[in-house]
N, C-alpha and C positions, 0 to 999 in steps of 0.2 A: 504494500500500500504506500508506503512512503516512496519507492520508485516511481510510481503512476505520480502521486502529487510533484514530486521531482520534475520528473515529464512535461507535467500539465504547465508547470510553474515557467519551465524555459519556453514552453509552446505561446505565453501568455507574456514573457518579455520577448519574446521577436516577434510576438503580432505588435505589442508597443511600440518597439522599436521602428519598425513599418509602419505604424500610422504616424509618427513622429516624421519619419524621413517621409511620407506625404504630405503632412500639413506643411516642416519644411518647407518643400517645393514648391509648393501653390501657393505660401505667403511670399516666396522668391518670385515668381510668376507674375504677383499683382503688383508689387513694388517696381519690377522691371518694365509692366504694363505703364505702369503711372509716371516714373522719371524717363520710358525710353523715349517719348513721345518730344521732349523740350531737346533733348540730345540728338534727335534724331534731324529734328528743325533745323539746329546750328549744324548739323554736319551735312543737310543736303539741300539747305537753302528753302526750301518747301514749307509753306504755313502746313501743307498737309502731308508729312511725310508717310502716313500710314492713315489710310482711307478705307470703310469698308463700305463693299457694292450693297446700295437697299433699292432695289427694285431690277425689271429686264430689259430696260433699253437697251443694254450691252450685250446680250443674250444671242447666240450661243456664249462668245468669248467670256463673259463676264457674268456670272449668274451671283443672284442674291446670295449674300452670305462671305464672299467672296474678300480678299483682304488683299489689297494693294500696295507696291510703295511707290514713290513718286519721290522725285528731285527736281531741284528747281534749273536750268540750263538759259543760256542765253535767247532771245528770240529766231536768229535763224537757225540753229538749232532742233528745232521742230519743223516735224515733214506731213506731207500727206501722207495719212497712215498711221500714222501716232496719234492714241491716245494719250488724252489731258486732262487734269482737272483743274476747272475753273469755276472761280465763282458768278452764281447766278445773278440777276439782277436783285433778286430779293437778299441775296447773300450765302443761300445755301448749298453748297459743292458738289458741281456734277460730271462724272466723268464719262465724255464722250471721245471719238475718233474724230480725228482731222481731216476732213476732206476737199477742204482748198484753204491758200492760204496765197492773201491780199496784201499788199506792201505799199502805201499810200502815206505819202509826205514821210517817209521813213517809219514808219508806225506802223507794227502786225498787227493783222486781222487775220483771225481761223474761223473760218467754213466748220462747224459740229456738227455734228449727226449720231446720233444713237446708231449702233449695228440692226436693232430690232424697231428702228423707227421710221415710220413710212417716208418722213421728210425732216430736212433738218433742221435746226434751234434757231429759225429767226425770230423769234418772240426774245431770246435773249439777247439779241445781237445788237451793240450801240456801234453805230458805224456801219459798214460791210463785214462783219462777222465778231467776234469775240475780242475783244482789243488785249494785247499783251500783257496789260497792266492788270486784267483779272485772273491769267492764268497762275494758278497758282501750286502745279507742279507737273511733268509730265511721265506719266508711268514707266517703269521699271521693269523693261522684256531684256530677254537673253534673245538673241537671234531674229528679232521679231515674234518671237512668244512669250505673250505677258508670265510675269511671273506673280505667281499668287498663291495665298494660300485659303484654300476653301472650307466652306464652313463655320471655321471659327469665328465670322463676324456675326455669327447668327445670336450670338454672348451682347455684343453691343448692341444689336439690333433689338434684342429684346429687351436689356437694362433700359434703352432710350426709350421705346416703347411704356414702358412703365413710369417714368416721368410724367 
């Protein structure tokens, strides 16, 4: 009997020990959540360095849930083809694909369009398209394939939701 208690006893400090090295982790997780966001700013120029997709105008490419990162680059810099994210007229951050880009008195204008949108964003457009001065970072692809990571925005999406 005291062998089983023995037993039970080591069974019962490595499960402690495991939920310790989880909580751990997950308190590492939200703190790295929290600080990486202002570091991430200053290292890649972008108000929004890490942006999560909420809705399917991007769709196929870019499905809800979906976790972005963006840097900020010069204006000629951005091509047709690249997606952006920029701020809307109301303020709120939308990332679309570039599909022309306007060059007037030295001042860029991009052509947006959603991939899943019948037509594209002139309701946002001040000028002949999206002026430079509101893009506000342009996504983060290897090769021409975004890079992203899926799902996990569904955490944000849903905390903001509950606000």
């Amino acid at each position: 009997m005291t062998q089983e208690t023995s037993g039970n006893h080591k069974d019962n400090t490595r499960t402690s020990k495991a939920e310790l090295v989880k909580d751990a982790i997950i308190i590492t997780i939200f703190i790295l959540a929290i600080f990486s966001r202002p570091i991430l700013s200053i290292a890649t120029g972008s108000q929004a360095p890490i942006a999560v997709v909420d809705g399917y105008s991007m769709f196929p490419v870019l499905r809800m849930g979906d976790i972005v990162f963006s840097y900020k680059c010069p204006p000629q810099d951005i091509h047709v083809g690249d997606i952006i994210i920029y701020r809307g007229i109301d303020g709120r951050l939308i990332i679309h694909r570039v599909i022309k880009i306007i060059v007037r008195d030295g001042e860029y204008y991009y052509v947006t369009k959603g991939d899943n949108n019948p037509i594209e964003d002139y309701f946002e457009f001040t000028g002949p398209g999206i002026p430079y001065s509101r893009v506000v970072g342009k996504v983060f692809d290897i090769n021409g394939a975004v890079f992203k990571i899926p799902y996990l925005g569904y955490v944000s999406i849903w905390f903001h939701n509950l606000i």
